[in-house]
C-alpha positions as CSV (number, residue, x, y, z in Angstrom):
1,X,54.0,-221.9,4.6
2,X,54.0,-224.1,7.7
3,X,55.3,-223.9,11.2
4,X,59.2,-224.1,10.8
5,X,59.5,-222.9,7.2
6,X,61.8,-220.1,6.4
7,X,59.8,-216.4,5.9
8,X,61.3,-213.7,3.6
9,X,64.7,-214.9,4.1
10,X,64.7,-214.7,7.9
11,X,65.6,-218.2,9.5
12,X,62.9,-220.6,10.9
13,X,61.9,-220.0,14.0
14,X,60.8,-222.6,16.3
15,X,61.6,-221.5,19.8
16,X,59.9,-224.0,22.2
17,X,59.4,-222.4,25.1
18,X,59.1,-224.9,28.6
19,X,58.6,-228.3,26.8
20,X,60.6,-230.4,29.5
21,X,63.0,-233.0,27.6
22,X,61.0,-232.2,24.3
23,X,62.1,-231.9,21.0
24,X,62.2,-228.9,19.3
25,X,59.8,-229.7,16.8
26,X,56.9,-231.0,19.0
27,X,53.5,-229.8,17.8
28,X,51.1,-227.2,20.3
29,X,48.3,-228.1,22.3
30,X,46.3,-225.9,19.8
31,X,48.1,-226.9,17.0
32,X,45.6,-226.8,13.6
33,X,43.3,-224.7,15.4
34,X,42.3,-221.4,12.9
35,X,41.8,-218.5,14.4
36,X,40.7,-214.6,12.8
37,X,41.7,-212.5,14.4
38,X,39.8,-209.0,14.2
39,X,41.4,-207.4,16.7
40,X,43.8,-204.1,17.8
41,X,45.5,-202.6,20.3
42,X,46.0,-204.4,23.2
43,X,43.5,-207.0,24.9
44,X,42.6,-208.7,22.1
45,X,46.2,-209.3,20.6
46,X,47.1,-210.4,23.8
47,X,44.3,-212.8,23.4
48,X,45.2,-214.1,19.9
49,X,48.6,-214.0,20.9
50,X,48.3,-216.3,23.9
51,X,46.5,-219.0,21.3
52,X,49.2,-218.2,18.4
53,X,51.7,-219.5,21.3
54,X,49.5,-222.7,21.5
55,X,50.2,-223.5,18.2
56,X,46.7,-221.8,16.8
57,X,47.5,-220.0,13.2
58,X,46.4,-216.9,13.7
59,X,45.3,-214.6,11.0
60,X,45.2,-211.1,11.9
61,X,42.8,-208.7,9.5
62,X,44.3,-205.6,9.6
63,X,42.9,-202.1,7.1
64,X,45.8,-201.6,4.6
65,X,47.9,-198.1,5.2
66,X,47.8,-197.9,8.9
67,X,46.7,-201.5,10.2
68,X,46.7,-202.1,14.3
69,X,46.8,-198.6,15.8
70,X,50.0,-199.7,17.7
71,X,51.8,-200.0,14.7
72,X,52.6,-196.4,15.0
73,X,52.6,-195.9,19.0
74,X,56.2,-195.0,19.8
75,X,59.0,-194.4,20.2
76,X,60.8,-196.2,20.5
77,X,60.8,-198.7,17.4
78,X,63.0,-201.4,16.2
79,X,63.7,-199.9,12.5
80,X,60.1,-199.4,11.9
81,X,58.5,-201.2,13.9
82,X,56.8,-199.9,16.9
83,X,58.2,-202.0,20.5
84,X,54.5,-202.0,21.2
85,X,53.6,-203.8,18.1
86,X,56.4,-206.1,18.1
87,X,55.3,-207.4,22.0
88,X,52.2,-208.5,21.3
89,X,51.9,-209.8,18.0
90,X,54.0,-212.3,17.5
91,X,52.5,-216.3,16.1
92,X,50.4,-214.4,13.8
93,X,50.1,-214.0,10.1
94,X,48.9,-210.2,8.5
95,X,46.4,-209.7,6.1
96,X,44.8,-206.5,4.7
97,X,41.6,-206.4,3.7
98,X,39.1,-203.3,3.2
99,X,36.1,-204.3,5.0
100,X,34.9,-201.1,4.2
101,X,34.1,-202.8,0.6
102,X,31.6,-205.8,0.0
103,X,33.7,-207.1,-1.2
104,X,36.2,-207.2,1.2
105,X,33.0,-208.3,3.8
106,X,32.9,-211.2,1.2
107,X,36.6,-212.6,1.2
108,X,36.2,-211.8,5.6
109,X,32.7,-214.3,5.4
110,X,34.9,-216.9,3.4
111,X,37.7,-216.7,5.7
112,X,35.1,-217.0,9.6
113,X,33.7,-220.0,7.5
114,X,37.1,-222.2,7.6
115,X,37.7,-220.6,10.9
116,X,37.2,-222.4,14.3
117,X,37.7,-219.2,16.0
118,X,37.0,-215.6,15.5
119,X,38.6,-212.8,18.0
120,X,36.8,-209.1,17.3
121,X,36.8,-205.8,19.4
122,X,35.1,-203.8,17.6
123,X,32.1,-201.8,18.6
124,X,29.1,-204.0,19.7
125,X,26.9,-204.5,16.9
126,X,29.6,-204.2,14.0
127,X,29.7,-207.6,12.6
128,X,26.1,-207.9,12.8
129,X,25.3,-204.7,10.5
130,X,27.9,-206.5,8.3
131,X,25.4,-209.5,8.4
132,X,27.6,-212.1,10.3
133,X,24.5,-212.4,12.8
134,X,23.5,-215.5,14.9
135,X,21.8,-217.1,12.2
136,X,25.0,-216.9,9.5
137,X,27.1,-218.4,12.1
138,X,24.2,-221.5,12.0
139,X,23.9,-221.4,8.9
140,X,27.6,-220.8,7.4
141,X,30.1,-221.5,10.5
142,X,28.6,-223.8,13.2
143,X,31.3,-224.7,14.5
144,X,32.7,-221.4,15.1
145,X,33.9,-219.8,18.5
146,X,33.2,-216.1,18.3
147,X,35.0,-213.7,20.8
148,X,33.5,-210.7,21.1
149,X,35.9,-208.1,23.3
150,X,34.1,-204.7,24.7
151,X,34.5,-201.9,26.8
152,X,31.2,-202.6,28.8
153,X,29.4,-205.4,27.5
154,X,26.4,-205.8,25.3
155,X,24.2,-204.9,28.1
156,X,23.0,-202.5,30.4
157,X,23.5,-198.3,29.9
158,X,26.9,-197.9,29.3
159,X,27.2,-200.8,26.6
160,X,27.5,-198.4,23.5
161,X,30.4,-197.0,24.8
162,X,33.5,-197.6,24.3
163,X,36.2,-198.8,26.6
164,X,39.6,-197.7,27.4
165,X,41.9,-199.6,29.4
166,X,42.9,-196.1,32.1
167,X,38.9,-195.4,32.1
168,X,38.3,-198.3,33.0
169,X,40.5,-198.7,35.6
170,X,38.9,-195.1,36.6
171,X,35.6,-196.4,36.6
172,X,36.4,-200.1,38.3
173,X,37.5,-198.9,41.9
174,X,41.0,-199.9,40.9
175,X,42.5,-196.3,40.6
176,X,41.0,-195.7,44.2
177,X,43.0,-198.5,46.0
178,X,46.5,-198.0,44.4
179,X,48.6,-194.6,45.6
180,X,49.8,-193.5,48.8
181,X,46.9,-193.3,51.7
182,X,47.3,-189.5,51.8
183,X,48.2,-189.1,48.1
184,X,45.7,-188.9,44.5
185,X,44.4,-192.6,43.1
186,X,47.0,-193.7,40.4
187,X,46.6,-196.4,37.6
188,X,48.6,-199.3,37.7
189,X,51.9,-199.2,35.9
190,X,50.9,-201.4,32.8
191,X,47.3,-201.4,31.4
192,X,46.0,-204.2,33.6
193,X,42.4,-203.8,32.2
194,X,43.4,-204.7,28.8
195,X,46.2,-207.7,30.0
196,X,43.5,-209.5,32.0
197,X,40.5,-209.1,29.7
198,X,43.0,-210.8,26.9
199,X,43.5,-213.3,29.4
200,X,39.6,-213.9,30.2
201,X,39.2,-213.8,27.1
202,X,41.6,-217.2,26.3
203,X,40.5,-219.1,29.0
204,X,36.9,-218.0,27.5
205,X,37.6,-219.4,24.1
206,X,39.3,-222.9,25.2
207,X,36.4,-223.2,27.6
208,X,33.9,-223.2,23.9
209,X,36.3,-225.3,22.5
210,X,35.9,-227.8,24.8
211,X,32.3,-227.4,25.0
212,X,32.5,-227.8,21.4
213,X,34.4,-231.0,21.9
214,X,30.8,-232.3,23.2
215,X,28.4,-230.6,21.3
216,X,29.8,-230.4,18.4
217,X,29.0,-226.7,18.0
218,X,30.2,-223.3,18.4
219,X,29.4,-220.3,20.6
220,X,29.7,-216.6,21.7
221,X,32.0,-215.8,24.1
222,X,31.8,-212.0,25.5
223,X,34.0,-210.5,28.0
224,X,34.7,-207.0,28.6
225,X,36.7,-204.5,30.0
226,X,34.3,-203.2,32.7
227,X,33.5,-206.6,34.0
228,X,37.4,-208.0,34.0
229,X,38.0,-204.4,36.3
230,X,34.9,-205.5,38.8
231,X,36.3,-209.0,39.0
232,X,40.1,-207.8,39.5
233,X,38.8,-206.1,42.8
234,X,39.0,-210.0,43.9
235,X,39.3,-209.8,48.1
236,X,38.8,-206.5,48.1
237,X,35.5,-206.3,46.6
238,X,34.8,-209.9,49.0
239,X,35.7,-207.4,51.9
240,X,33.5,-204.3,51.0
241,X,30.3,-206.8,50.3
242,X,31.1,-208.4,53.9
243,X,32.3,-205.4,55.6
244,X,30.1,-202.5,54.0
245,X,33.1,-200.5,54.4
246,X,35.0,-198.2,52.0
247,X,38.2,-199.8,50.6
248,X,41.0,-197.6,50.9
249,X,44.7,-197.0,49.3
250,X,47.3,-198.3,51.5
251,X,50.1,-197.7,49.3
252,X,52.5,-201.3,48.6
253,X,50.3,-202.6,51.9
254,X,47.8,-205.2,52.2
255,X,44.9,-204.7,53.1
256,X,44.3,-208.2,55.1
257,X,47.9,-208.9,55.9
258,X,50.5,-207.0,57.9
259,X,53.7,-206.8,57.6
260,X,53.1,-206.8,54.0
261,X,54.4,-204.1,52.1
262,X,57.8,-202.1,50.8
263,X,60.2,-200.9,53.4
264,X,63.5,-198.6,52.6
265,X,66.9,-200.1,53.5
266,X,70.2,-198.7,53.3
267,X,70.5,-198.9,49.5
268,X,67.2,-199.7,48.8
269,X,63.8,-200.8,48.5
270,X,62.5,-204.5,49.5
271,X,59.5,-206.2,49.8
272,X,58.4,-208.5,52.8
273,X,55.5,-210.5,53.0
274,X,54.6,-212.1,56.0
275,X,51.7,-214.1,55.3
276,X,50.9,-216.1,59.1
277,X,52.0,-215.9,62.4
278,X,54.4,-218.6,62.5
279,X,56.2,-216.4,59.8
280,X,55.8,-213.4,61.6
281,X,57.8,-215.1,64.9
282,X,60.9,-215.9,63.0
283,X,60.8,-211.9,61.1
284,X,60.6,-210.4,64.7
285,X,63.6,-212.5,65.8
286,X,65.5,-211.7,62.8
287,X,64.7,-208.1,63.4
288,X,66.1,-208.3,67.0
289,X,62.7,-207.7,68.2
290,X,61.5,-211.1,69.5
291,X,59.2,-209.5,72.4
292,X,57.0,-208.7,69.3
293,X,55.8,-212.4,68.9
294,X,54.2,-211.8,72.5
295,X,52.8,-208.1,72.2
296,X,49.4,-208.0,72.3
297,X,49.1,-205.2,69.4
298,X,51.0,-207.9,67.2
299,X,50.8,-211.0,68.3
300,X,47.8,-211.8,65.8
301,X,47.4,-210.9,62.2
302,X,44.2,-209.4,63.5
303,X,46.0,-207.7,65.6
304,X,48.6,-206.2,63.5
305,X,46.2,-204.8,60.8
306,X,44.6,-202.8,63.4
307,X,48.2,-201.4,64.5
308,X,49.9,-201.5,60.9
309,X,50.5,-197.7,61.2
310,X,52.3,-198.7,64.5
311,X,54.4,-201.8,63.7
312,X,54.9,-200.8,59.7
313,X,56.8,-197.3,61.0
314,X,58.8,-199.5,63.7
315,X,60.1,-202.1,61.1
316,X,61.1,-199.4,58.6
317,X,63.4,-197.8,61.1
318,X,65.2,-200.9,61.7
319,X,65.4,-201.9,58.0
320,X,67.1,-198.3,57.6
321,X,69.9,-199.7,59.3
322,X,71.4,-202.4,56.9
323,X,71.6,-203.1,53.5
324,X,69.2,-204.5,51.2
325,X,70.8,-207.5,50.3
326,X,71.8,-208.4,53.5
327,X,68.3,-208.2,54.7
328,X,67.2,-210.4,51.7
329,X,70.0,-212.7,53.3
330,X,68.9,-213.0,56.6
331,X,65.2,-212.8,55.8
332,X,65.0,-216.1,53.7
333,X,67.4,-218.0,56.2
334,X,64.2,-217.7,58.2
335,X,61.7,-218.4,55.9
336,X,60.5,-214.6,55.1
337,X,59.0,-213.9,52.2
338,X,61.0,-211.0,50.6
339,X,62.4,-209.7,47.5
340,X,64.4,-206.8,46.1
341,X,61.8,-204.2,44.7
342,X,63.6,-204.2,41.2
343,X,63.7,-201.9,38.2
344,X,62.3,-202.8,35.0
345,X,65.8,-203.3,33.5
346,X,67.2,-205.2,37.2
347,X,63.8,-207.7,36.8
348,X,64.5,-208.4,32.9
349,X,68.7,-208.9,33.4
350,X,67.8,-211.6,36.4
351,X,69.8,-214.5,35.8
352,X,66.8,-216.4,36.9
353,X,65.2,-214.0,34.5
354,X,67.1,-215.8,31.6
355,X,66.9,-219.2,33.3
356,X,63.2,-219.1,32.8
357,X,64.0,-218.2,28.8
358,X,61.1,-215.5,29.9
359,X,63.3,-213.2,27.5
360,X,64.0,-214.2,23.8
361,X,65.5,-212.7,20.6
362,X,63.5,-213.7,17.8
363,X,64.4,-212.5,13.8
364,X,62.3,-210.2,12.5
365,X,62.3,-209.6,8.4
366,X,62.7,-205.9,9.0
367,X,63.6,-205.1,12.3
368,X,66.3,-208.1,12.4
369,X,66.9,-209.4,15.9
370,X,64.2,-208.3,18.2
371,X,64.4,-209.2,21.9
372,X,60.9,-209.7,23.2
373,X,59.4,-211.2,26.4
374,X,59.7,-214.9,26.4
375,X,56.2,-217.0,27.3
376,X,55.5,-217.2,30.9
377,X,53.5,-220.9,31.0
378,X,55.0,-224.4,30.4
379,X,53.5,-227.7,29.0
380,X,55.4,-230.7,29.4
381,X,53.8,-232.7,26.2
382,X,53.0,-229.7,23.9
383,X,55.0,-227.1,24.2
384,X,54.7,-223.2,23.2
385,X,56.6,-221.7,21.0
386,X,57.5,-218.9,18.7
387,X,57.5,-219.9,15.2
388,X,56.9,-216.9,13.3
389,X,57.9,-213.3,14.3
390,X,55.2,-210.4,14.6
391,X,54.6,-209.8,11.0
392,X,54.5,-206.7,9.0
393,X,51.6,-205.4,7.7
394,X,50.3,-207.1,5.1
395,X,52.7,-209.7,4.9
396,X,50.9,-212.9,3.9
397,X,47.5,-211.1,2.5
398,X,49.1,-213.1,-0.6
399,X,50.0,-216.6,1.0
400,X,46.8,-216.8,3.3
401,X,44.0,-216.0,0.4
402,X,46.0,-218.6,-2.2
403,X,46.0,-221.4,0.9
404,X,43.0,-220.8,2.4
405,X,40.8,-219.3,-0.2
406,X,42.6,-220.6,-3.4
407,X,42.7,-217.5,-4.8
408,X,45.1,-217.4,-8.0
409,X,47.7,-215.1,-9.2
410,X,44.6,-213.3,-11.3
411,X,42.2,-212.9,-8.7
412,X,44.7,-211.3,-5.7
413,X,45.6,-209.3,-8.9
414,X,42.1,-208.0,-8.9
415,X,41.4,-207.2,-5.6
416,X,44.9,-205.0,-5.0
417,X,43.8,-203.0,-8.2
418,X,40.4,-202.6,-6.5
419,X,41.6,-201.9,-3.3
420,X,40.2,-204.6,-1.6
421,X,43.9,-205.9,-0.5
């Protein structure tokens, strides 16, 4: 079944998402592209995803019974289907296969053969003790981009263990610069590990691919979750190796920039970010403190992160005395950066929310319509788009082993009654 083809009765999808003046039907930039993917929970779907929105036909390998973990994580659920599932799954095709069994090891070599890509996150070493070592993938696939996802690498002590998203973000230093400055470290509201390492790990893969382009052969990509939480330290990592000095949680504040954090109004809570000084003249002024602009505790940015305790408490008791919106209002008629700090529910209802089609209903074959975030990058010539929903388990163990394999009616037959399917 190709893109645009009608699945179990639910109507073709083919929502392009940010092709400028394209039509509908326009083919991906990774359009062709095969992809295995090997992988559960949440940074490597995210991965697979991301290319399955490209246009890449995904194939995700799941154990029949339970399949991806997340398949069960809720509530809530859509009919059966977990929410979790559903969000990070979609542009992908489900197949079962025991690879527990030889067999099953057998029909998974045949598959990474045809494959340009392979996505796994599975505990280092795995596919090697199944045999798929450096010298099959010269031998058998040499072509073949392999992705291998971990908690902390192949290297160095802690490599045999594995990773979890809130350890890692534990063990990073990121828990211990988010929370209050006199509260307890806190993980960030989403599991940011796993999001970014997903991402790292899609920029890894089209960065093969276009070595391959050259070459003309394939490669291993490794990224993990311990290194993707060192590298999300970003500036502040850059100003403990300069400084030598202990980063520390200043709540929404930055740790470079002031004013640049969450203040209360009347009805609520904004954001301001004032990012130079020329900025900082016109927020003084439109706080009716204009004299600010010439103290010498604020005058610089410098300045101002030395007195944030000082000049943060000051602006939060004239925010107090207005509404949010209206400060929103006066705030960008200067040219301050500022924004409503918004529920999950306010962000996802924003009319510019639906103006950037970030949220779609797709049809799902047993969930029916299923609202699900919309893809958040655009390309003018070949655009992303959601052809197929996130599939239920096992759904095309049938179609993908009769196209890809040329498996017959006999041989799938077989395998179910073996257990291999």
């Amino acid at each position: 079944m190709g893109p645009g083809e009608s699945e179990g009765g639910v109507s073709p999808l083919r929502t392009t998402i940010g092709g400028i003046d394209s039509p509908p039907m326009k083919m991906g930039p990774l359009d062709g592209l095969r992809v295995v993917d090997l992988t559960r929970i949440l940074a490597g779907p995210w991965c697979t995803m991301t290319l399955g929105d490209m246009g890449a036909d995904v194939i995700k390998v799941e154990s029949a019974g339970s399949g991806d973990d997340t398949r069960s994580w809720g509530p809530p659920f859509v009919g059966n289907e977990s929410a979790y599932f559903l969000g990070v799954n979609r542009n992908k095709r489900s197949v079962t296969l025991n690879l527990g069994s030889a067999t099953g090891r057998e029909i998974l070599a045949e598959l990474m053969a045809k494959a340009d890509v392979v996505v796994e996150n599975f505990r280092p070493g795995t596919l090697e003790r199944w045999g798929f070592t450096r010298e099959w993938s010269a031998a058998q696939a040499p072509r073949l981009v392999r992705c291998s996802i971990t908690g902390y690498g192949t290297t160095g002590p802690k490599a045999e263990l594995p990773g979890y998203d809130f350890i890692l973000q534990a063990e990073s230093g990121l828990m211990s610069i988010c929370g209050e400055p006199d509260g307890e470290p806190t993980k960030y509201g989403v599991a940011i590990v796993d999001l970014a390492t997903g991402m790292l790990a899609c920029s890894a893969i089209l960065g093969a691919l276009a070595a391959r382009q050259r070459t003309g052969r394939g490669q291993h990509v490794e990224v993990s979750l311990h290194d993707t939480g060192l590298a999300l330290l970003a500036n502040v990592a850059a100003n403990y190796l300069a400084s030598g000095k202990e980063a520390r949680r200043l709540g929404n504040g930055h740790p470079n920039i002031v004013p640049y954090t969450s203040y209360a109004a009347a009805d609520g809570m904004i954001a301001v970010a004032v990012g130079n000084d020329a900025q900082f003249v016109r927020f003084a002024a439109v706080l009716g403190q204009p004299g600010w602009a010439e103290d010498p505790r604020f005058a610089r940015n410098q300045d101002r992160v030395l007195n944030r305790e000082a000049l943060d408490a000051a602006i939060a008791e004239i925010l107090r005395g207005d509404a949010a919106d209206a400060w929103i209002a006066k705030l960008r008629a200067a040219g301050t950066p500022c924004g409503r700090v918004n529920t999950v529910s306010e962000a996802l209802n924003d009319p510019h929310t639906a103006a950037r089609e970030m949220v779609v209903t797709v049809p799902h074959p047993a969930a029916g319509e299923v609202k699900m975030l919309g893809i958040p990058f655009r390309l003018s010539d070949t655009p992303a788009s959601i052809r197929r929903p996130p599939p239920t388990l096992g759904r095309h163990t049938d179609e993908v082993l009769r196209e890809q394999l040329g498996y017959d009616a006999d041989r799938l037959a077989a395998l179910r009654r073996e257990g291999v399917i």
